[in-house]
FIFISE-32199 format. One record per residue (C-alpha): residue in one letter; x, y, z. Coordinates in steps of 0.1 Angstrom, whole numbers, padded with zeros to 4 digits, always signed. Layout:
N
aXYZ
...
***
This chain:
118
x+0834+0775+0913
x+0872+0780+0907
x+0877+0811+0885
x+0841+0818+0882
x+0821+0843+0900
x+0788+0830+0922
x+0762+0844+0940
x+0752+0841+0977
x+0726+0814+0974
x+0746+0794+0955
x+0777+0799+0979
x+0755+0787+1004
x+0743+0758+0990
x+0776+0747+0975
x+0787+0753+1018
x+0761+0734+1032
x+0769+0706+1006
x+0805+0701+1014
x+0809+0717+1052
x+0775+0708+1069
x+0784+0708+1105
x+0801+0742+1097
x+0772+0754+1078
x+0747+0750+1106
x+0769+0769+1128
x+0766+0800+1105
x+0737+0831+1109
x+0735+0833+1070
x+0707+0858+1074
x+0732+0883+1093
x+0762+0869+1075
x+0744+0878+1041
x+0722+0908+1047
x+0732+0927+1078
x+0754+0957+1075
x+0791+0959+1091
x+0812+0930+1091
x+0807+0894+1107
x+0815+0892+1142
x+0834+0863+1139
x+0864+0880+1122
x+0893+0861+1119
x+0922+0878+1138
x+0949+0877+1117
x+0990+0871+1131
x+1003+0912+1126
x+1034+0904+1137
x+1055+0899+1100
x+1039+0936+1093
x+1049+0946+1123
x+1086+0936+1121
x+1086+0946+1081
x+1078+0981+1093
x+1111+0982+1118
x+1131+0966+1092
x+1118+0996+1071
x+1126+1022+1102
x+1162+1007+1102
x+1170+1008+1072
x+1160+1044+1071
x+1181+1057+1101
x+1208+1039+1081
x+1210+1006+1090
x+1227+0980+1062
x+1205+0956+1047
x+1219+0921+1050
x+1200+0886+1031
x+1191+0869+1067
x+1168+0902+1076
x+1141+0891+1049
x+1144+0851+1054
x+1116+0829+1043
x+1092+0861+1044
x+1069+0858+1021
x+1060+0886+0988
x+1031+0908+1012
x+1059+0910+1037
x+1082+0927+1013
x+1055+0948+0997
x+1049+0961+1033
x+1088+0968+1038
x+1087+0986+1000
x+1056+1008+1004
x+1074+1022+1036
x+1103+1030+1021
x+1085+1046+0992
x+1065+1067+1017
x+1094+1078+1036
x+1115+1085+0998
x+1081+1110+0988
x+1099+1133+1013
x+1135+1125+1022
x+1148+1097+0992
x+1178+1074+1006
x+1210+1074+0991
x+1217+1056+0957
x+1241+1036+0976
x+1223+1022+1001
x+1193+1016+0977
x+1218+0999+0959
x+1227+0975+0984
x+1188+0970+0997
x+1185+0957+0966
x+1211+0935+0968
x+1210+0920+0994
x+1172+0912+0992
x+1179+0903+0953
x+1156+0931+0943
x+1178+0933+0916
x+1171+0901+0908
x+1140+0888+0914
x+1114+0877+0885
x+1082+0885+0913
x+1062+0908+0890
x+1047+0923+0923
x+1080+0928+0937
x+1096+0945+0902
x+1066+0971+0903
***
């Protein structure tokens, strides 16, 4: 199925096929046709959003950016940290300077990640 689209009784079939003790373990009738999502949501680790968004706060009360704040995060966490900043710059914009110097030392200025550049 990579970069094609599918349908659900395909997806199932394909499921069952390669994940059977997994597959009859799922309510596919609920999973497929009741509304709301599944119950067994995966909880997902909030905690590199969590510490983009007081990176973000910092950097806005003034704080100097510095390389070893944004080590091995990956490109969500620094979307996270940008759409912050851009939120808080649609009322109050930070300095040149220190945009200058974000951008640095995260290599903003540098960086070929299209989804960063945006």
């Amino acid at each position: 199925l990579a970069y094609k689209h599918t349908d659900p009784p395909t997806l199932r079939t394909m499921y069952t096929a390669h994940f059977p003790d997994a597959a009859a373990k799922v309510d596919w009738e609920r999973w497929l046709n009741a509304p709301g999502l599944p119950a067994e949501k995966p909880q997902f680790d909030g905690s590199r959003v969590t510490e983009a968004k007081a990176l973000a706060e910092r950097i806005i009360a003034g704080g100097a950016p510095a390389p070893a704040d944004v080590e091995g995060w990956t490109t969500s966490a620094h979307i996270v940290l940008l759409e912050v900043l851009e939120a808080h710059a649609a009322n109050q914009p930070l300095p040149e300077a220190q945009l200058e110097a974000l951008g640095t030392a995260y290599a903003y200025n540098t960086t070929k990640n299209a989804e960063i550049r945006m």
